[in-house]
MMTF fields as JSON, N, C-alpha, C and O atoms, coordinates in Angstrom:
{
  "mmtfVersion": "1.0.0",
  "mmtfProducer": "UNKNOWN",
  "numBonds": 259,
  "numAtoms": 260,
  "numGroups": 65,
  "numChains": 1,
  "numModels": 1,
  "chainsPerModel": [1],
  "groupsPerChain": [65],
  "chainIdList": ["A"],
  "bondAtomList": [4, 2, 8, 6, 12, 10, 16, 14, 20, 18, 24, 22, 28, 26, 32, 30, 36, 34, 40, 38, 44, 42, 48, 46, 52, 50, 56, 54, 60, 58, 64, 62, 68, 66, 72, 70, 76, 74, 80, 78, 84, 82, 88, 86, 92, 90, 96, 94, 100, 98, 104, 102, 108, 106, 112, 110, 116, 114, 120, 118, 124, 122, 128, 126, 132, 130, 136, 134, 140, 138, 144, 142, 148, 146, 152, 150, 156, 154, 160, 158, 164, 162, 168, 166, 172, 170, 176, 174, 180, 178, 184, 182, 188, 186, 192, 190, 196, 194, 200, 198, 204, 202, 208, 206, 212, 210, 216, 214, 220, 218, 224, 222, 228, 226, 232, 230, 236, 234, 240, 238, 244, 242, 248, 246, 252, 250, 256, 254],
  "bondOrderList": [1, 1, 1, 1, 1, 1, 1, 1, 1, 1, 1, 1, 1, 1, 1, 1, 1, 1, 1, 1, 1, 1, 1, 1, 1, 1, 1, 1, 1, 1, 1, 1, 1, 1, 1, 1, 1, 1, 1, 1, 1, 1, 1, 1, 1, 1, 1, 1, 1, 1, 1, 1, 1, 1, 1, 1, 1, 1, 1, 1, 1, 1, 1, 1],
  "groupList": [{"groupName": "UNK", "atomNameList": ["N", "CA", "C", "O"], "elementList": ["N", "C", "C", "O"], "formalChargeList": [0, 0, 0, 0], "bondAtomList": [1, 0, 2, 1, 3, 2], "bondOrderList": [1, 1, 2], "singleLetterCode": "X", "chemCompType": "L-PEPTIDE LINKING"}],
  "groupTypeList": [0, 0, 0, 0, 0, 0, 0, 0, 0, 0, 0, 0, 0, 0, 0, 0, 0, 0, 0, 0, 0, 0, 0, 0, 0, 0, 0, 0, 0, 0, 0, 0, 0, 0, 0, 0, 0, 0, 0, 0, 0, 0, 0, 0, 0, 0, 0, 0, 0, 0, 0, 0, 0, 0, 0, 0, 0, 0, 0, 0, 0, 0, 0, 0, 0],
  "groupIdList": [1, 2, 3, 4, 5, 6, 7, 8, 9, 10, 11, 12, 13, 14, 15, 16, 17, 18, 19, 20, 21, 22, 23, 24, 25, 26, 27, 28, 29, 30, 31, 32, 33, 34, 35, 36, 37, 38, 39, 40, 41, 42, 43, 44, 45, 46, 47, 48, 49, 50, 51, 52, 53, 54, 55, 56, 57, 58, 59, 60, 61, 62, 63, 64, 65],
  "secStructList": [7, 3, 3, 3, 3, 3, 3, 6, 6, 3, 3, 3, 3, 3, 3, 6, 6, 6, 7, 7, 3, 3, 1, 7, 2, 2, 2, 2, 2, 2, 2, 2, 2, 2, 2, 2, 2, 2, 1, 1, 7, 7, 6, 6, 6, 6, 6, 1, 7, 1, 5, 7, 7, 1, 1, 7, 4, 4, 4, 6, 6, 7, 7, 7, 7],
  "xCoordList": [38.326, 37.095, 35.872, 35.119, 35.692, 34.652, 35.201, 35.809, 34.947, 35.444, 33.8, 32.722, 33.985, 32.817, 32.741, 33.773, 31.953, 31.807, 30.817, 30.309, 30.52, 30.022, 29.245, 29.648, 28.127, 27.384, 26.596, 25.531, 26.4, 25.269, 24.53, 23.446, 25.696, 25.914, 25.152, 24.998, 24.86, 24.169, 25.498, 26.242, 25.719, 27.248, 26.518, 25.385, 27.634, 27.209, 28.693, 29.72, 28.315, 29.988, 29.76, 28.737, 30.811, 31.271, 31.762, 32.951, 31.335, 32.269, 33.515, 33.53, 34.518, 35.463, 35.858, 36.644, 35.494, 35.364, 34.535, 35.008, 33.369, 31.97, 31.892, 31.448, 32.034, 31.291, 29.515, 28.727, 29.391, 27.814, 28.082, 29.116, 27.152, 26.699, 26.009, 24.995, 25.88, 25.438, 24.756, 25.786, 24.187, 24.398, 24.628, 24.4, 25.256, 25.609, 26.907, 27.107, 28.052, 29.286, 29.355, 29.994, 28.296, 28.508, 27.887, 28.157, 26.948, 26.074, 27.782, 28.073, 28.342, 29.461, 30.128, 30.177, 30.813, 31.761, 31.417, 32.19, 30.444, 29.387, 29.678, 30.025, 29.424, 29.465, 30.424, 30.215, 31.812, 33.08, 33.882, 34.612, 33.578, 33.641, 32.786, 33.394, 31.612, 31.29, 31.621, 31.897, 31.682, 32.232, 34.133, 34.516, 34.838, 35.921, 35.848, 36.742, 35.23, 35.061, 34.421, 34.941, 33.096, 32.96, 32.57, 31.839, 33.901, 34.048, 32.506, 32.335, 31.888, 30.597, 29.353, 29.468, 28.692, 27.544, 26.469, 25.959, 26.268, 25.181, 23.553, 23.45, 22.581, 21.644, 20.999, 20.472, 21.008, 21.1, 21.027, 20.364, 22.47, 23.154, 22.766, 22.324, 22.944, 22.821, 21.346, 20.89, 20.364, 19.364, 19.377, 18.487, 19.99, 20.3, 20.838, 20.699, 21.576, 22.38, 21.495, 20.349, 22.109, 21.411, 22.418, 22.176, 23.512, 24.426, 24.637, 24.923, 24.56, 24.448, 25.846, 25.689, 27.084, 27.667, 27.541, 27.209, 27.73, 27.639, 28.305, 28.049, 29.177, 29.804, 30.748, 31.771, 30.31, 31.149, 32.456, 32.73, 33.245, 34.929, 35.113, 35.672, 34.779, 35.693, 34.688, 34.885, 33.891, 33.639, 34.561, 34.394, 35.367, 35.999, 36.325, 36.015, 37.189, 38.324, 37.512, 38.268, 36.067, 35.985, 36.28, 36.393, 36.452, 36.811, 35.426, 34.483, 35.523, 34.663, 34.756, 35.805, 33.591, 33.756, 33.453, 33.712],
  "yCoordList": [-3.439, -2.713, -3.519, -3.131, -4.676, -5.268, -6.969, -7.384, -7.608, -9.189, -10.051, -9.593, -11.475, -12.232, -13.145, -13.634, -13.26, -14.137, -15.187, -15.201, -15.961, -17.348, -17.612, -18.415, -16.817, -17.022, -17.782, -17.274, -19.376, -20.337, -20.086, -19.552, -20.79, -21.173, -19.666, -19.844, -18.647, -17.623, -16.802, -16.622, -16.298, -15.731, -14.118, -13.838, -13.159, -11.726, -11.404, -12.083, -9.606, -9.233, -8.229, -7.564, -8.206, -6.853, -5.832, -5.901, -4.898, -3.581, -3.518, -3.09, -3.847, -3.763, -2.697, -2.996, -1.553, -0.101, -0.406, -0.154, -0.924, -0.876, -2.252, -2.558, -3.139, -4.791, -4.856, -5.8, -3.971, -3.978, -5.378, -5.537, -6.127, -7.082, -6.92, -6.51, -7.048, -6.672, -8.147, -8.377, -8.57, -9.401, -9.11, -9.794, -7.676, -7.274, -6.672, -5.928, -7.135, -6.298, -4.776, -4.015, -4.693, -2.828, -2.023, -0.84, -2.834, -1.686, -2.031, -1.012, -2.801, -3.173, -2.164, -1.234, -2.187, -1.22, 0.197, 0.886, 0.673, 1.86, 2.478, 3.625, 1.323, 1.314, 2.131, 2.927, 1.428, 1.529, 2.906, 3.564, 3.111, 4.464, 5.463, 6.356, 5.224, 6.467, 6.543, 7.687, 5.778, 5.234, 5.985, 7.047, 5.237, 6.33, 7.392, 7.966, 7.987, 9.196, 10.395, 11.279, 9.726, 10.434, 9.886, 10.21, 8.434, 7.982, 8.104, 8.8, 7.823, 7.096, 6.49, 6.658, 6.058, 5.071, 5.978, 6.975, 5.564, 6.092, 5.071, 3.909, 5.774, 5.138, 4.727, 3.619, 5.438, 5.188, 3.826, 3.218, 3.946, 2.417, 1.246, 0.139, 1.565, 0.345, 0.168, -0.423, 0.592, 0.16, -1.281, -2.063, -1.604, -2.348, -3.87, -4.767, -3.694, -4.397, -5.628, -5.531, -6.634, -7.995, -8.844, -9.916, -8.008, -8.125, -7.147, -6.139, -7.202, -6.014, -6.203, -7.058, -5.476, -5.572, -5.1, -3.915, -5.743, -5.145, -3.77, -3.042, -3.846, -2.337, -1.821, -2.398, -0.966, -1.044, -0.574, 0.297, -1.143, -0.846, 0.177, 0.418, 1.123, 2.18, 3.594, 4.796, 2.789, 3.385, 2.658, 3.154, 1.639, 1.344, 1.837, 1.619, 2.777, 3.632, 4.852, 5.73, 5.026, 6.162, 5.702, 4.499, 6.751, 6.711, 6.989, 7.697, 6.399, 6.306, 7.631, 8.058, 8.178, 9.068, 9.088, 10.08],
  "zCoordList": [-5.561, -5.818, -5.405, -4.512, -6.094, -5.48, -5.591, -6.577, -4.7, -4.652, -4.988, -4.611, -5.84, -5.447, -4.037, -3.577, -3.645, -2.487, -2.775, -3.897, -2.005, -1.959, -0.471, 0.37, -0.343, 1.214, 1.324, 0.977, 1.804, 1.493, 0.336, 0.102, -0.539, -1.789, -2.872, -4.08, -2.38, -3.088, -3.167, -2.203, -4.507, -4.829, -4.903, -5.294, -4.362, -4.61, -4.895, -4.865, -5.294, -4.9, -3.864, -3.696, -3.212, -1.945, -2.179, -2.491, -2.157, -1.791, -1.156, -0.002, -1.663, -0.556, 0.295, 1.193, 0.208, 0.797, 2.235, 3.343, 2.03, 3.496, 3.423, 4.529, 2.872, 2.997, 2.193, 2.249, 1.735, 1.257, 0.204, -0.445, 0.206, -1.215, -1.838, -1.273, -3.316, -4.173, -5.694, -6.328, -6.001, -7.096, -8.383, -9.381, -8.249, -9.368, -9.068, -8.107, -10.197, -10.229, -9.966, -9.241, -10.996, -11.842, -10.685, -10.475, -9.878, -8.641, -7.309, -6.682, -7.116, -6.134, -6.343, -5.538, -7.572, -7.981, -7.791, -7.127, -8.249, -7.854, -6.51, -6.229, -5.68, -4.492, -3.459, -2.543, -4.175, -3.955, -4.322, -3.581, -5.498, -6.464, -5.23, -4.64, -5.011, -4.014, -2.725, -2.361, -1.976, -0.439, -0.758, -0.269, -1.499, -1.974, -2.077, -1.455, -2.553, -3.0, -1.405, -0.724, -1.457, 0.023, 1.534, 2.471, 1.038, 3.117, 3.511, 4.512, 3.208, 3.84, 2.314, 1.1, 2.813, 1.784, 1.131, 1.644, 0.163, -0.537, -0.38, -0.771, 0.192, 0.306, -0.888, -0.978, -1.678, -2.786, -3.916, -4.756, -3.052, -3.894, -2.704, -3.012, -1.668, -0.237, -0.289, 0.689, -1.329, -0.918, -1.851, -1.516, -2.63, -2.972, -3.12, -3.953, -1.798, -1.444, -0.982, -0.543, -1.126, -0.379, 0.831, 1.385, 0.98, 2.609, 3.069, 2.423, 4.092, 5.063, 6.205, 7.077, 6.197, 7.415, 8.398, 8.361, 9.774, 10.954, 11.658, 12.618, 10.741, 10.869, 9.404, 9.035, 8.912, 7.699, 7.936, 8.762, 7.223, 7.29, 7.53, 8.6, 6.762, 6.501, 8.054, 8.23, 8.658, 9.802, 11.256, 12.37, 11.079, 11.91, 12.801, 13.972, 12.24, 12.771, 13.626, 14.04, 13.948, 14.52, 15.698, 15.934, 16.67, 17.923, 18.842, 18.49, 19.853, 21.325, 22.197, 22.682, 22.316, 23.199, 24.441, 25.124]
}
């Protein structure tokens, strides 16, 4: 659901669903719970975030046209 990490020495947790960071558990988890639920991010909650991935996971998989 959500992992802690350790990014020059500033600890957050991740979404494991998109990669978003968070310094809070309960907004990570949040995160995860909605990205599950409806396969893409809530701006919502990502405004939040204090990591940003370059591509979120669970958009991987689209295909190139």
């Amino acid at each position: 659901m959500a992992k802690e990490k350790d990014v020059s020495k500033k600890k957050f947790f991740q979404c494991e669903k998109c990669g978003h960071g968070y310094l809070d558990k309960e907004t990570a988890i949040k995160c995860y719970l909605f990205c599950e639920k409806n396969e893409t991010c809530s701006t919502k909650i990502t405004k939040k975030a204090v990591h940003f991935p370059s591509l979120p996971t669970h958009l991987s998989n689209i295909d190139e046209k």
